[in-house]
MDTraj code that builds the backbone (N, CA, C; nanometers):
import mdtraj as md
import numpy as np

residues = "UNK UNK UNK UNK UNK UNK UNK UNK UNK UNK UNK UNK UNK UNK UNK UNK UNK UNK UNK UNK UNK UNK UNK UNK UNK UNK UNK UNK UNK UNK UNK UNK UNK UNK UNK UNK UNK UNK UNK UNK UNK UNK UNK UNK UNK UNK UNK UNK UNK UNK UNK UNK UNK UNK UNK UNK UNK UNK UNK UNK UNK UNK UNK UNK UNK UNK UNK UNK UNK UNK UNK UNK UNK UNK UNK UNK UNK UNK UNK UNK UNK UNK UNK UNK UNK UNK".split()
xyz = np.array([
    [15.3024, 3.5859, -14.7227],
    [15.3701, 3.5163, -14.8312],
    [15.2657, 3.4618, -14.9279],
    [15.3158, 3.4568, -15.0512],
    [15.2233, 3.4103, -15.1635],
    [15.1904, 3.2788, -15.1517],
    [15.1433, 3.1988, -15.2029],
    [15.1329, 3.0877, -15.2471],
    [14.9614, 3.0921, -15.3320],
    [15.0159, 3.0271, -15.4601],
    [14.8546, 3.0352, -15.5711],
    [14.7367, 2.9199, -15.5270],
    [14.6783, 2.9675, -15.5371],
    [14.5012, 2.8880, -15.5573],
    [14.5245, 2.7977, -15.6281],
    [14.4994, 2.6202, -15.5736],
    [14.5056, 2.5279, -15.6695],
    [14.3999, 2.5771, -15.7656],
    [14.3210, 2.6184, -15.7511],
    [14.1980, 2.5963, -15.8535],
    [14.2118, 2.6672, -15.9856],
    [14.3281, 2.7578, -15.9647],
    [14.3535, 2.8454, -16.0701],
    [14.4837, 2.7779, -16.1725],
    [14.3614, 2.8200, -16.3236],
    [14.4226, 2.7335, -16.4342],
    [14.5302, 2.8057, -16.5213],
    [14.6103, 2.7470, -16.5394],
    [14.7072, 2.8059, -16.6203],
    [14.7068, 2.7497, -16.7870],
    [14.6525, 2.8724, -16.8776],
    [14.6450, 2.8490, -17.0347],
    [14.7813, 2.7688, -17.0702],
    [14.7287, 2.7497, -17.1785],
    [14.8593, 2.7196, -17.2386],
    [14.9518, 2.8413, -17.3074],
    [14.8860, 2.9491, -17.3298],
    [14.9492, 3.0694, -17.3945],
    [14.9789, 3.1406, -17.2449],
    [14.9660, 3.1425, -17.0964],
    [15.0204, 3.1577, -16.9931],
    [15.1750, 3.1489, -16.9813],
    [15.1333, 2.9551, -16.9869],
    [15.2722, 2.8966, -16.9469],
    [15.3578, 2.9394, -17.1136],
    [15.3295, 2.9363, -17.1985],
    [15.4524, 2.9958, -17.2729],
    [15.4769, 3.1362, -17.2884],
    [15.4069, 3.2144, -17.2343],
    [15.4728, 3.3543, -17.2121],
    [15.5603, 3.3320, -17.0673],
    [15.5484, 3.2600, -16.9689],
    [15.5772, 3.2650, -16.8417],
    [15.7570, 3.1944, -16.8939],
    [15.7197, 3.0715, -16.9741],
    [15.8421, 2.9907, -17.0438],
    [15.9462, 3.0894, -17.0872],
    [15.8585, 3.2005, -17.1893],
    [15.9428, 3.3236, -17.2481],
    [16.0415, 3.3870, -17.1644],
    [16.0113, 3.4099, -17.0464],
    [15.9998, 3.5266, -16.9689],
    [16.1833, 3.4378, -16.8893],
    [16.1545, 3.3158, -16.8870],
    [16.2579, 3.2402, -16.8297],
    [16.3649, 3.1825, -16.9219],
    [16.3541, 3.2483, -17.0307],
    [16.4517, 3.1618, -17.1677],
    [16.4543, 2.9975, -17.1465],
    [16.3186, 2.9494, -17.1853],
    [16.3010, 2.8183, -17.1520],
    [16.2761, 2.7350, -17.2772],
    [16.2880, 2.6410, -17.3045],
    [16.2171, 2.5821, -17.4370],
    [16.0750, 2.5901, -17.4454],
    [15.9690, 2.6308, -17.5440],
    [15.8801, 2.5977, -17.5426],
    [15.7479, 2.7466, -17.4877],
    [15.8633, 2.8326, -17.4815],
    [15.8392, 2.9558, -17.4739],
    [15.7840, 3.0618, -17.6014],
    [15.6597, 3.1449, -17.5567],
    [15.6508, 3.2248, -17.6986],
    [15.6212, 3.3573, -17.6245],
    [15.7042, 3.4636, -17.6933],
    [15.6898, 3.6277, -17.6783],
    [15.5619, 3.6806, -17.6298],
    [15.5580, 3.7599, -17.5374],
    [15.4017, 3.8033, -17.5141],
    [15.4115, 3.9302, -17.5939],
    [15.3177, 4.0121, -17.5453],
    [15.2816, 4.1478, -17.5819],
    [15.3910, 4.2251, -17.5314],
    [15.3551, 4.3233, -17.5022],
    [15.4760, 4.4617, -17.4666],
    [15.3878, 4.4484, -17.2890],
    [15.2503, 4.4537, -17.2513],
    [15.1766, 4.4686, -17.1213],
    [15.2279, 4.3678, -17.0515],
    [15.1950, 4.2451, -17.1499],
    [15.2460, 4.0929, -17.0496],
    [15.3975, 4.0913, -17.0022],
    [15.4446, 4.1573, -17.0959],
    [15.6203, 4.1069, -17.1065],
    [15.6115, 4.2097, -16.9329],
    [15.5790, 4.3259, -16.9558],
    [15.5947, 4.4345, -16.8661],
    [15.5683, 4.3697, -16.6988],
    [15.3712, 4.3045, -16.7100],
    [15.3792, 4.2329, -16.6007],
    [15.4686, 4.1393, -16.5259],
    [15.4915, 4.0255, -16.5918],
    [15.5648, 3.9286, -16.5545],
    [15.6899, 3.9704, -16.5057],
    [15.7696, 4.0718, -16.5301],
    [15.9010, 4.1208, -16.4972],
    [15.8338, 4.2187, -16.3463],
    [15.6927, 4.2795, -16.3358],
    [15.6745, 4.3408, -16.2526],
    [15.6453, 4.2180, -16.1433],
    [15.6087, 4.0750, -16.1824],
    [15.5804, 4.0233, -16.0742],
    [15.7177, 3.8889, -16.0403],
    [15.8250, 3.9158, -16.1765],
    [15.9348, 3.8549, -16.1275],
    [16.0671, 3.9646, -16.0388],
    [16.0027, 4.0668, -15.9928],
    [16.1218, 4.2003, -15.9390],
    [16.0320, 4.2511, -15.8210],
    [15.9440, 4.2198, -15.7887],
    [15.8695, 4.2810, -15.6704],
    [15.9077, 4.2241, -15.5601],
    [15.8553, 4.3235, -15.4564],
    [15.8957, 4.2833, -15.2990],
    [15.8020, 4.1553, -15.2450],
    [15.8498, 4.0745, -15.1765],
    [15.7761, 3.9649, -15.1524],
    [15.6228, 4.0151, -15.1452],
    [15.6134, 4.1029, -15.0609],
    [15.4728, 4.1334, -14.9738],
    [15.4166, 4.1757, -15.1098],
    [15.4388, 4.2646, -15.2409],
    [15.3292, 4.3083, -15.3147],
    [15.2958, 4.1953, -15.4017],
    [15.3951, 4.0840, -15.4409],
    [15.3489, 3.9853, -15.4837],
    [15.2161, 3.9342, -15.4919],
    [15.1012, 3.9141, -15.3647],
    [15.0010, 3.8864, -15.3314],
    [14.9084, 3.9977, -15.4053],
    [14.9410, 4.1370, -15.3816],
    [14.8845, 4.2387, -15.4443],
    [14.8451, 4.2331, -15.6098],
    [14.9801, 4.1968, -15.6161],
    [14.9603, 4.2152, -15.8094],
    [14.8688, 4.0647, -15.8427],
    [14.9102, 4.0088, -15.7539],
    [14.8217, 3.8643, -15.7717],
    [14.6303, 3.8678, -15.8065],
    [14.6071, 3.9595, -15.7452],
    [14.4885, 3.9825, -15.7017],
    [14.4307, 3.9996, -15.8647],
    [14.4965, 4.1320, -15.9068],
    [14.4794, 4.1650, -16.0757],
    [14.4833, 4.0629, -16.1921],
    [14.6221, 4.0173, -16.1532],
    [14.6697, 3.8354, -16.2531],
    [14.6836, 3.7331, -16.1547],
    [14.5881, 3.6580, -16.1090],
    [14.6116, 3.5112, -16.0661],
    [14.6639, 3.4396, -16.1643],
    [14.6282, 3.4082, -16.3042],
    [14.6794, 3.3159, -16.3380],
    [14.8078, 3.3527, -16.4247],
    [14.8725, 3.4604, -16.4405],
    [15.0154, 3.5235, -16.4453],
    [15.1302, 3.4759, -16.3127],
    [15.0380, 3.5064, -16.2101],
    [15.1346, 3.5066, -16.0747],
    [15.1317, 3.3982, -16.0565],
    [15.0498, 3.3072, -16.0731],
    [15.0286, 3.1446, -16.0391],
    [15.1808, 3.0973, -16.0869],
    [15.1661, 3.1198, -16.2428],
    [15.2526, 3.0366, -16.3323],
    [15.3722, 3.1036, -16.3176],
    [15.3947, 3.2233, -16.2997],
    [15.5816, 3.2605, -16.2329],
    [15.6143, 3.2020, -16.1269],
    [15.5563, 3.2007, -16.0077],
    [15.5620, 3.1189, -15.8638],
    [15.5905, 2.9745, -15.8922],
    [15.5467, 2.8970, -16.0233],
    [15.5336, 2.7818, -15.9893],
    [15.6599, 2.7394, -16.0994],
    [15.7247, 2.8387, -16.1605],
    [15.8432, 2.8661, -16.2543],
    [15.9628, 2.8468, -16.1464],
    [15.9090, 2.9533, -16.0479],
    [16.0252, 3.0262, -15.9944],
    [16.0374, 2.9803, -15.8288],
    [15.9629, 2.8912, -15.7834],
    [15.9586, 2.8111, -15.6722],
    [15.9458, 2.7189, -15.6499],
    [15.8988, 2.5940, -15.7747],
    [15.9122, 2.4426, -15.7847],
    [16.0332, 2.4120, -15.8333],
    [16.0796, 2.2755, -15.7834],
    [16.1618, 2.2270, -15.8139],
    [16.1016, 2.1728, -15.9734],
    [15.9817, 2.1647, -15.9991],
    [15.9455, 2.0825, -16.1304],
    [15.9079, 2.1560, -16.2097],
    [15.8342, 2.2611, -16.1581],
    [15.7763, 2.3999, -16.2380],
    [15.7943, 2.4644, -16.3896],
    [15.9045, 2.4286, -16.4292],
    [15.9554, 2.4636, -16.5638],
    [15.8465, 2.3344, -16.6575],
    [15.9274, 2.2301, -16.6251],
    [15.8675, 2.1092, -16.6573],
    [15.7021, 2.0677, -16.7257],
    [15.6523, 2.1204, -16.5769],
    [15.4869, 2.1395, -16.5352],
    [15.4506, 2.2471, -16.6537],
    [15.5055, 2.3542, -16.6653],
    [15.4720, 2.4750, -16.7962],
    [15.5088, 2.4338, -16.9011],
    [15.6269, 2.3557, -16.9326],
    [15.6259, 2.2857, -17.1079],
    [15.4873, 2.2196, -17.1230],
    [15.4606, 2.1127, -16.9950],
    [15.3521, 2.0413, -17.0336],
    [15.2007, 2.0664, -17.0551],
    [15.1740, 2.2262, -17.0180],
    [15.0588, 2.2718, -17.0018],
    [15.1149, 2.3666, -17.1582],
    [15.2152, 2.4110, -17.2100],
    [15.2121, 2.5036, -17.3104],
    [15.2160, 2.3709, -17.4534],
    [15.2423, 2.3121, -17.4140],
    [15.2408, 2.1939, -17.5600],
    [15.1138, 2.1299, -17.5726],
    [14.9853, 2.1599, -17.4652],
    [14.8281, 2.0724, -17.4364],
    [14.8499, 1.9233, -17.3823],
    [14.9848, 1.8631, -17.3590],
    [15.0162, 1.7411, -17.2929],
    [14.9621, 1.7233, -17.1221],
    [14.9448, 1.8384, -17.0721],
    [14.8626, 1.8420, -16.9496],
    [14.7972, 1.9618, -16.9789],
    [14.6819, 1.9783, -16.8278],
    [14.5935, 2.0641, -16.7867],
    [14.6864, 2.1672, -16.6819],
    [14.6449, 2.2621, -16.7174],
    [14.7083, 2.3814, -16.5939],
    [14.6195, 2.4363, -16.4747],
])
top = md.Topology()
chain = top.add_chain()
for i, resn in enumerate(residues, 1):
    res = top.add_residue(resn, chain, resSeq=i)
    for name in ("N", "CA", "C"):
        top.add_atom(name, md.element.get_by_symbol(name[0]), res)
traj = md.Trajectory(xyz[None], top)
């Protein structure tokens, strides 16, 4: 099972593609590659999760922490507006 590396930082142009990706406030459009990833690492089987991780830590960080915290949405407004550190 996944779980991300505290040490790994999440941009602020991260968390608002990750925001995008979740129709969230505070969200901005990625590329056509990013948009592609993030859907490859929000539709994968648990186990390759870790895999694709390896390539994007700080992609997989910030979906996991979207898509498995209770606060996570929250935590990504505040890192995509520069109001916190990611």
């Amino acid at each position: 099972m996944y779980e991300p590396d505290p040490a790994i930082t999440i941009s602020p142009e991260t968390a608002r593609h990750v925001l995008w990706h979740y129709d969230q406030p505070g969200g901005a459009r990625p590329s056509t590659h990013t948009r592609h990833l993030l859907m490859a690492l929000a539709t994968c089987y648990p186990g390759h999760y870790a895999r694709l991780a390896l390539g994007c830590p700080e992609q997989a960080a910030a979906m996991w922490l979207a898509a498995n915290t209770q606060d996570g949405t929250a935590r990504l407004q505040a890192v995509a507006s520069g109001s916190a550190a990611g």
